[in-house]
C-alpha positions as CSV (number, residue, x, y, z in Angstrom):
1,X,4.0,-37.8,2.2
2,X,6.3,-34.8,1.0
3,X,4.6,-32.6,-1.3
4,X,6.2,-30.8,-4.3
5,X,7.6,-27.6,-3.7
6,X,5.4,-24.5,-3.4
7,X,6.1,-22.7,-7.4
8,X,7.2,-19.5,-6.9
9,X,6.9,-16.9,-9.5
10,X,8.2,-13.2,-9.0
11,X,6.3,-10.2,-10.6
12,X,8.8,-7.4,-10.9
13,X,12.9,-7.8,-10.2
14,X,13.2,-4.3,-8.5
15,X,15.3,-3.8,-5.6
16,X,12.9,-5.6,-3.3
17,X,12.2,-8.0,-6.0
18,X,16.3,-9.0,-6.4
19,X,16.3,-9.2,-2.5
20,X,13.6,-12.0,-2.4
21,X,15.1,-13.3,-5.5
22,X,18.3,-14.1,-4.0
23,X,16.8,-15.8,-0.4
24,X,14.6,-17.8,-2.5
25,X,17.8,-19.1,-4.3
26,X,19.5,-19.3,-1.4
27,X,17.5,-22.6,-0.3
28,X,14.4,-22.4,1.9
29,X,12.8,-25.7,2.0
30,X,9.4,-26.1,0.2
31,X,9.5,-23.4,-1.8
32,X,10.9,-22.9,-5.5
33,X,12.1,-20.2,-7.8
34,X,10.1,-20.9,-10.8
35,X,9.9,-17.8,-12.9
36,X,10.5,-14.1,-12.8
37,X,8.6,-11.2,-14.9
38,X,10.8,-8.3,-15.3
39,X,10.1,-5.2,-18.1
40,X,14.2,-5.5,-19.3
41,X,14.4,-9.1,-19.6
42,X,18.1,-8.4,-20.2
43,X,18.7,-6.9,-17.2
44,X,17.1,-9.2,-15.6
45,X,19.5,-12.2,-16.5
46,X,22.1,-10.0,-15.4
47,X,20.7,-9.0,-11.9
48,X,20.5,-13.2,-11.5
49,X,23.3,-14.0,-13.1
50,X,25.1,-16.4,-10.7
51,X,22.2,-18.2,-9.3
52,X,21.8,-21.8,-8.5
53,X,19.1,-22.5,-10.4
54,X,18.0,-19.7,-12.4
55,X,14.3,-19.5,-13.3
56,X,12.5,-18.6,-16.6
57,X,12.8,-15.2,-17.0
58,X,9.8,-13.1,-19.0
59,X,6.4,-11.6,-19.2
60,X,3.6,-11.2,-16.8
61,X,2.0,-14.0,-18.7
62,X,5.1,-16.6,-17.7
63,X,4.1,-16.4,-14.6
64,X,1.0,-18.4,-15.1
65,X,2.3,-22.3,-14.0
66,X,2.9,-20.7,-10.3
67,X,1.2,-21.6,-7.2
68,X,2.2,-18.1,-5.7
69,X,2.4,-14.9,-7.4
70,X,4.7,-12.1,-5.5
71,X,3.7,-8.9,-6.6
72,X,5.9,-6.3,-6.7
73,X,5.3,-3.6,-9.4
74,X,4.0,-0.2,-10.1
75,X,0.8,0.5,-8.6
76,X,-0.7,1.5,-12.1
77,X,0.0,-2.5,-13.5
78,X,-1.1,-3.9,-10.4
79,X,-4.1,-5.4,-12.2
80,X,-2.3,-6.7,-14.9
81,X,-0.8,-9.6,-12.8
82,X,-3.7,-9.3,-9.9
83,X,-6.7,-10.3,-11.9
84,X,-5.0,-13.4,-13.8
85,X,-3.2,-14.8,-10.9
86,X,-6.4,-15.1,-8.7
87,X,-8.8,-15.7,-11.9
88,X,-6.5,-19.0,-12.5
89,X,-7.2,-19.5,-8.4
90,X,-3.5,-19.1,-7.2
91,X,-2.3,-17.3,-4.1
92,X,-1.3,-13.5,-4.9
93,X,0.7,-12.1,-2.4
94,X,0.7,-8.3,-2.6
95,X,3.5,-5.5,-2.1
96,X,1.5,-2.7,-3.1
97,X,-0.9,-2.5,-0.1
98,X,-2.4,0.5,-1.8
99,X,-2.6,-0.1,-4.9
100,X,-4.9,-2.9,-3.6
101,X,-7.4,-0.7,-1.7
102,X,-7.9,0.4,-5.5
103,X,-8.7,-3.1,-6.4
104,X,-11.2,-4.5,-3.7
105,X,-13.2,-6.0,-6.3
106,X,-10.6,-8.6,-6.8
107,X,-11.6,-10.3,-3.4
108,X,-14.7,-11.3,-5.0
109,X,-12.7,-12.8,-7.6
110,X,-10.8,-14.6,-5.2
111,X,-14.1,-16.0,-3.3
112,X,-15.5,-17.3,-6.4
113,X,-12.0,-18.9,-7.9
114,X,-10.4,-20.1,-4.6
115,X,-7.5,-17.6,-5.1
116,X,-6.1,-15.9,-2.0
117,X,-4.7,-12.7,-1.6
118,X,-2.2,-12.3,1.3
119,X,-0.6,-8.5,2.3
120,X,2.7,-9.4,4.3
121,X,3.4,-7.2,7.1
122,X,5.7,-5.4,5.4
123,X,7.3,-2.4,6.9
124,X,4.5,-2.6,9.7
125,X,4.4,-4.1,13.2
126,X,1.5,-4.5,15.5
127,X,-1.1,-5.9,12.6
128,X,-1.8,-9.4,14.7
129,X,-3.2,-6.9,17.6
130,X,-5.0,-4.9,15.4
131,X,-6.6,-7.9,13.9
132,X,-7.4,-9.0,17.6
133,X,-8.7,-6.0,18.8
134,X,-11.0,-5.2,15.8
135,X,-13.1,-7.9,17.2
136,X,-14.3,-5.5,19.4
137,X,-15.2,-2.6,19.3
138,X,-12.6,0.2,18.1
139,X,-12.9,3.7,18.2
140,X,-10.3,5.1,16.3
141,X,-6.8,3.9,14.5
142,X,-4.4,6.2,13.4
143,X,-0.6,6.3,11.7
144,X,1.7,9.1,11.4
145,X,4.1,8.0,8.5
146,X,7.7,10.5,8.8
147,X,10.3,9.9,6.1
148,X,12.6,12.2,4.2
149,X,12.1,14.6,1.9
150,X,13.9,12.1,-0.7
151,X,11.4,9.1,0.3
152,X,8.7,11.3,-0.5
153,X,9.6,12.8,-3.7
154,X,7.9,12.2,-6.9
155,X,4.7,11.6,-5.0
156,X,1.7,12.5,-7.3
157,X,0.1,14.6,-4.3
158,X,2.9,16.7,-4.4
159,X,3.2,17.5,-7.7
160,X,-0.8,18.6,-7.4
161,X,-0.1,20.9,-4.3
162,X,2.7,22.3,-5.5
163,X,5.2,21.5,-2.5
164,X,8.5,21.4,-3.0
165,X,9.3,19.1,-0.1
166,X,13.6,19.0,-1.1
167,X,13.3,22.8,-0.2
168,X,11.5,22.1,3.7
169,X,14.1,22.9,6.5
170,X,12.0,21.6,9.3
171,X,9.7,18.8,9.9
172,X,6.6,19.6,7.9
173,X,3.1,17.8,7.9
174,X,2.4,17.4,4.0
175,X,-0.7,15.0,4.1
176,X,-3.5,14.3,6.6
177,X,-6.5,12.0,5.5
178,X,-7.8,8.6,5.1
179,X,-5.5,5.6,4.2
180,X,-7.8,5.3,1.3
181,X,-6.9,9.0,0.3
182,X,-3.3,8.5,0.8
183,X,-3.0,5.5,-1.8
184,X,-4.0,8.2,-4.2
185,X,-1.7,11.0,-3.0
186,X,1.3,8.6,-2.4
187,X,0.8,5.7,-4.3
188,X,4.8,4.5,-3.7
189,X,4.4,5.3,0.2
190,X,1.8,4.7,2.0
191,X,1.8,1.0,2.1
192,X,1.9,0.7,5.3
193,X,-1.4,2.5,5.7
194,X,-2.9,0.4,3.4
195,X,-1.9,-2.5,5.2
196,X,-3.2,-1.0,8.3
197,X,-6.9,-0.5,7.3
198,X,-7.2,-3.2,5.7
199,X,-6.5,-5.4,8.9
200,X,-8.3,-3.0,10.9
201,X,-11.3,-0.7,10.6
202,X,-11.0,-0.3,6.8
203,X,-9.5,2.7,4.5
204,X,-12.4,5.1,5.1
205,X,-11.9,4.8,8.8
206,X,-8.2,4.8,9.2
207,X,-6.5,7.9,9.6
208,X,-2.7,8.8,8.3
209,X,-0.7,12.1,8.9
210,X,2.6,12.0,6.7
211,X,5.3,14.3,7.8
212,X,8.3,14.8,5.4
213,X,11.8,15.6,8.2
214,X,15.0,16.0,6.8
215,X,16.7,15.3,9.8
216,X,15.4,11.9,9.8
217,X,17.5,8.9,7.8
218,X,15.0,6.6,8.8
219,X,11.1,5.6,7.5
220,X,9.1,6.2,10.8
221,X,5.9,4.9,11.4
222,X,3.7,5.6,14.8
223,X,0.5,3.9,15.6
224,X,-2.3,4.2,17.7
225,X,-5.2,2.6,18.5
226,X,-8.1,2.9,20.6
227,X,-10.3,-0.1,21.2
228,X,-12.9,-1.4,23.7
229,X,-10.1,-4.1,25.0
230,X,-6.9,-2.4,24.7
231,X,-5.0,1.0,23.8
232,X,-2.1,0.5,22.1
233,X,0.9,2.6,20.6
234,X,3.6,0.9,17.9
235,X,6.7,2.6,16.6
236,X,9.2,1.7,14.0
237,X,12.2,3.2,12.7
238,X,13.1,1.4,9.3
239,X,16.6,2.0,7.6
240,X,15.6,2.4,4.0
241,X,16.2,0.7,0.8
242,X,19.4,2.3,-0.3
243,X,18.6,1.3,-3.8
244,X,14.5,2.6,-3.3
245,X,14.1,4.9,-0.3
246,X,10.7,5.1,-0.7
247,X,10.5,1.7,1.0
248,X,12.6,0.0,3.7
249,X,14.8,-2.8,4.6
250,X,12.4,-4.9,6.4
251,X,9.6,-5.4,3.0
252,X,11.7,-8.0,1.3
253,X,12.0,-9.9,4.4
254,X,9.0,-9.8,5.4
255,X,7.8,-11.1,2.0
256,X,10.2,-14.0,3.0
257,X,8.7,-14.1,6.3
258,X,5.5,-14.6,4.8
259,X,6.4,-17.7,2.1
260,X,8.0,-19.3,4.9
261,X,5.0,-19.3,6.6
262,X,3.0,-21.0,3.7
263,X,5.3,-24.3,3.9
264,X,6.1,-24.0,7.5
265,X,4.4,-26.7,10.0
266,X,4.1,-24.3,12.7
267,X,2.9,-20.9,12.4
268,X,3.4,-18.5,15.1
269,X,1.0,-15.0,14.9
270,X,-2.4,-14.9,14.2
């Protein structure tokens, strides 16, 4: 028997959020549009003005008939749609990787209610052998995140150690510390790193250099892991968001990626 579609409802209509907004419209079976949170509700109708079927556009709190909850937002209202979506026992599925790390408590929410919490890939590769090889034993996992100085401005770390990065002329280390430390430093970032620990040995344990270049155009991401079963080294060069440069092509797709997944019959990945 065909089941209803899956009720999508999108929490923030950013760049990344429009993106998803628009393949969601576009048709992909089993899964619907429903609503849409945005702060400028009037902007909003006129960033989906044009759509097939355009959903209910409002507050955080018009998102609560969905069956999935994207969240896309400032890291400092992450809870705001978090803690309702999964209290209600929907499926939250999270952009701000750090912001989350913030938040852990909210997996006990989600034990207790049924809710799920799902981090996409993102602008990450490489997580389905990090999963694999954290069932053995790992010695180390590190990420070296370079981006430009204009992907890396208005960071709160920056502001704190006074660096100027727009005024660097060479490639300049700017941050080394724990993934759990960086969501502080670089709370619009560091995503990645986020997602990294928290498919691997966790944010105390996971290591993160960030280097701001301005020869690069590209968000650059190098891991490396050490394990019992297998050493491994991923890199990615991501063209950026020309709308947001702090985060890349690749996030709204793989939010896509990820929805497709939920409907999909066959799953390939771990």
């Amino acid at each position: 028997m065909r089941q209803r579609p899956l009720r999508i409802g999108l929490a923030g209509l950013g760049s990344i959020g429009q993106q998803v907004a628009r393949q969601l419209d576009a048709g992909i079976d089993g899964l619907e549009l429903t609503a849409v949170a945005a702060a400028d509700v009037e902007k909003a109708r006129q960033n989906l003005a044009g759509f097939r079927a355009l959903p209910r556009i409002g507050t955080l709190a018009d998102l609560s008939d969905t069956d999935v909850v994207v969240e896309m937002l400032p890291a400092r209202i992450f809870a705001d749609i978090a803690r309702p979506t999964l209290e209600r026992g929907a499926t939250l599925v999270v952009a701000s990787a750090g912001a989350l790390l913030s938040h852990m408590d909210l997996v006990e929410v989600a034990r207790r209610t049924g809710g799920r919490i799902i981090v996409p890939s993102g602008a990450i590769l490489g997580l389905d052998a990090v999963r694999a090889a954290c069932e053995a034993p790992v010695a180390s996992i590190t990420i070296e995140t370079r981006k430009s100085p204009a992907s890396l401005a208005g960071a709160p770390y920056l502001a704190q150690q006074g660096i100027d990065v727009h005024a660097l002329r060479a490639a300049t280390t700017i941050f080394s510390g724990t993934a759990e430390e960086a969501a502080l430093a670089f709370p619009a970032n560091t995503n990645v790193a986020a997602a990294l620990a928290l498919a691997g040995l966790g944010p105390r344990r996971t290591e993160i250099r960030v280097i701001a270049d301005p020869a690069v155009d590209r968000n650059i991401h190098t891991i490396t892991v050490e394990s019992a079963v297998a050493r491994f080294t991923c890199h990615i060069d991501i063209v950026p968001n020309p709308e947001n440069p702090r985060s890349g092509q690749l996030t709204s797709r793989s939010i896509i990626a990820c929805l497709r997944d939920m409907v999909s019959p066959v799953r390939i990945g771990t």
